[in-house]
C-alpha positions in Angstrom: 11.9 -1.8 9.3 12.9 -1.7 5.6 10.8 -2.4 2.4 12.0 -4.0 -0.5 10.0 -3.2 -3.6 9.8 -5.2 -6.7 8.4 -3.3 -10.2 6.0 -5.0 -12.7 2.8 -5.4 -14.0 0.0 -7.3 -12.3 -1.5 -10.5 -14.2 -0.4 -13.7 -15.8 -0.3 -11.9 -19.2 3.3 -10.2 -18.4 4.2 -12.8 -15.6 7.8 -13.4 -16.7 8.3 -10.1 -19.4 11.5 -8.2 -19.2 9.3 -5.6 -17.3 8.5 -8.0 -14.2 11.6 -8.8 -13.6 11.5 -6.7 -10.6 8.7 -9.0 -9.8 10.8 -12.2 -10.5 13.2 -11.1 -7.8 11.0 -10.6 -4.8 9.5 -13.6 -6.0 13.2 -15.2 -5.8 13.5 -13.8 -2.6 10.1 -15.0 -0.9 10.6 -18.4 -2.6 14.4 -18.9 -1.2 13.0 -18.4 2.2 9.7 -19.8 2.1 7.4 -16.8 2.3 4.0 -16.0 0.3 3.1 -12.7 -0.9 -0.1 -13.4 0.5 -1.8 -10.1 2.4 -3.2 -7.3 0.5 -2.8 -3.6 1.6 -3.0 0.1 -0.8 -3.4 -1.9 -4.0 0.0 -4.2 -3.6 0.8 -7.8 -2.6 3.3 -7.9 0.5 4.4 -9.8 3.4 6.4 -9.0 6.4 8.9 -11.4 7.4 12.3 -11.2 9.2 15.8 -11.6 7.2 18.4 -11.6 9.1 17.0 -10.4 12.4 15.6 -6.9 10.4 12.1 -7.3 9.9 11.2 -6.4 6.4 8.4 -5.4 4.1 8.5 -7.6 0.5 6.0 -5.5 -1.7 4.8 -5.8 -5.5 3.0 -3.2 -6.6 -0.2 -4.2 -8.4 -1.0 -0.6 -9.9 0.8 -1.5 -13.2 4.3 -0.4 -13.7 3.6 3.3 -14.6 1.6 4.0 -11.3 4.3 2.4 -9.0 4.2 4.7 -6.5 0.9 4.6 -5.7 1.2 1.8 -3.8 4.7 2.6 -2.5 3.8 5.9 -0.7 0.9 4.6 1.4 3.1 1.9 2.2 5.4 4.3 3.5 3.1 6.4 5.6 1.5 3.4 7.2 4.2 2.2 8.3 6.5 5.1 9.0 9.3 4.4 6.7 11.8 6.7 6.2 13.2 7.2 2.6 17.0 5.4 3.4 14.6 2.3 4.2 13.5 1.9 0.8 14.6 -0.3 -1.9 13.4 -0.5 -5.2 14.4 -3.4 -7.4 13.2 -2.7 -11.4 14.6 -3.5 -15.1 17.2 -1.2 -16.9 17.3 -1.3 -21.1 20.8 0.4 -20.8 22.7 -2.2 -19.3 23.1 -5.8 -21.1 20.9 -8.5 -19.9 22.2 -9.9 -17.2 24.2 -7.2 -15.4 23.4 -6.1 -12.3 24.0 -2.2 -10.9 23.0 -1.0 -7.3 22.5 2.7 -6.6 22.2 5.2 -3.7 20.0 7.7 -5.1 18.9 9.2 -8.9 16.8 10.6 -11.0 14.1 8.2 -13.3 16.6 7.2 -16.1 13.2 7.3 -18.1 11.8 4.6 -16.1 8.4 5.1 -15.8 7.4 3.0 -12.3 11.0 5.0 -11.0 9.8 8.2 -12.6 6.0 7.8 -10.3 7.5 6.8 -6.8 9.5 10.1 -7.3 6.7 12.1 -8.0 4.4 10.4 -5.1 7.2 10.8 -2.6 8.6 13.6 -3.7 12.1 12.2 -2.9 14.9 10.7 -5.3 17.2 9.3 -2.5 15.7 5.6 -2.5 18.1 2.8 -3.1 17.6 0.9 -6.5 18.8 -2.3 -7.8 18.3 -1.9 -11.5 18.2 -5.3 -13.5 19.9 -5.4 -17.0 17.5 -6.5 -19.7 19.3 -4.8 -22.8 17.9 -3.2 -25.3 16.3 -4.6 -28.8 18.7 -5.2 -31.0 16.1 -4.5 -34.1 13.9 -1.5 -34.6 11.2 -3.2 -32.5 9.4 -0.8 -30.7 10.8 -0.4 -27.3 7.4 -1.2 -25.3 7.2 -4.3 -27.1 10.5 -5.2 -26.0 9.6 -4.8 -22.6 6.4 -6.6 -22.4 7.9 -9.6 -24.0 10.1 -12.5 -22.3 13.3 -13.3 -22.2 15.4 -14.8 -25.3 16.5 -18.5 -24.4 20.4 -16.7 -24.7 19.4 -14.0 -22.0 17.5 -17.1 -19.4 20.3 -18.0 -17.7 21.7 -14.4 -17.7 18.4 -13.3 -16.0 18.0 -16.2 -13.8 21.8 -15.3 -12.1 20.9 -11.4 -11.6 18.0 -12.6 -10.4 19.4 -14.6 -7.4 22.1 -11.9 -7.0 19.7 -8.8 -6.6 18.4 -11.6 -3.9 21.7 -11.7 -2.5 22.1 -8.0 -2.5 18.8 -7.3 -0.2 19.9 -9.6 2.1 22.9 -8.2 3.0 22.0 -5.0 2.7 20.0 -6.2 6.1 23.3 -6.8 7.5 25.7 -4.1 6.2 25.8 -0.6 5.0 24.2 -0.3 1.3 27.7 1.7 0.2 29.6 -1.7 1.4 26.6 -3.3 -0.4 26.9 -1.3 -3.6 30.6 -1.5 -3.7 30.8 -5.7 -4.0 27.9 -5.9 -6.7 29.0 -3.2 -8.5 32.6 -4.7 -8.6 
C-alpha cells in the first residue's frame, strides 16, 4: 500500500492559495479518476482506491499546513506503512511557478507542513513532489504570498504541474521513484 499526501489548509477560505496547491493535486488526481475524498480518519480526508493494480491511500491533511504530520503519522501506524511508501506532494517558493521537482529524501527547506511530518515521524526519507509557486516579486510579506491565489500569468503554469505531479504518482505505482524522479526532473 502507498499513501499519497497532499499539503494545505482546510476551508474554502484558502481553497485555491498557492499553499493548497498540494491540495489541488490530490484533488486532480481523485477527479481524473473519479474518486471522492469522502471518509474521515486522524483528522484528514482520504480515500483508498486502486491505481494501477497498487492500492493507494489519497490523504489531505485537515490539521492546517503547519501541523501536517499529525495526521500523516497515525496514518502511518494504522495502516503499517513503511516510510519508502510515502509521498508527500506540497508548494516550493524557490522554484518558479510552474516547475515541477521530485525528490528521494531531505530536510524541511523551511516548509513548515515538511518541517512537522519530520518531526512526527522522525524520518526525512519520504518522497516529495514539491510544486513551484515562486516567490513575490515585491516586499510582500511572504505569508501573504502564500495564502493568496494564483496570478492569471501563473494559472495555466499551475494548472500543467498540477496534472503532471498527477502523472508522477501514477507512475510511481508502476516504476521505481529514481526512474520516476529522473523523467520529471529532466
Amino acid at each position: 500500500m502507498k499513501c499519497i499526501v497532499g499539503l494545505g489548509n482546510p476551508g474554502s477560505k484558502f481553497a485555491l492559495t498557492r499553499h493548497n496547491i498540494g491540495f489541488q493535486a490530490i484533488d486532480y488526481l481523485a477527479e481524473k479518476n473519479n474518486w471522492t475524498l469522502n471518509k474521515e480518519k486522524f483528522n484528514a480526508l482520504y480515500t483508498i482506491e486502486y491505481i494501477n493494480g497498487e492500492k493507494v491511500i489519497l490523504l489531505k491533511p485537515q490539521t492546517y499546513m503547519n501541523l501536517s504530520g499529525e495526521a500523516v503519522q497515525p496514518f502511518m501506524n494504522y495502516y503499517d506503512l513503511d516510510i519508502e511508501d510515502l509521498l508527500v506532494i506540497y508548494d516550493d517558493l524557490d522554484l518558479p511557478a510552474g516547475k515541477i521537482r521530485l525528490r528521494q529524501k531531505g530536510g524541511h527547506g523551511g516548509h513548515n507542513g515538511i518541517r512537522n511530518i519530520i518531526n512526527q515521524t522522525a524520518l526525512k526519507n519520504f518522497k516529495r513532489i514539491r510544486l513551484g509557486i515562486g516567490r513575490p516579486e515585491t516586499n510582500m510579506p511572504v505569508v501573504d504570498y502564500v495564502l493568496g491565489k494564483f496570478t492569471e500569468e501563473q494559472k495555466p503554469k499551475i494548472e500543467d504541474s498540477v496534472q503532471k505531479a498527477a502523472e508522477a504518482c501514477e507512475m510511481w505505482l508502476e516504476k521505481p521513484f529514481l526512474e520516476v524522479m529522473n523523467y520529471f526532473n529532466a
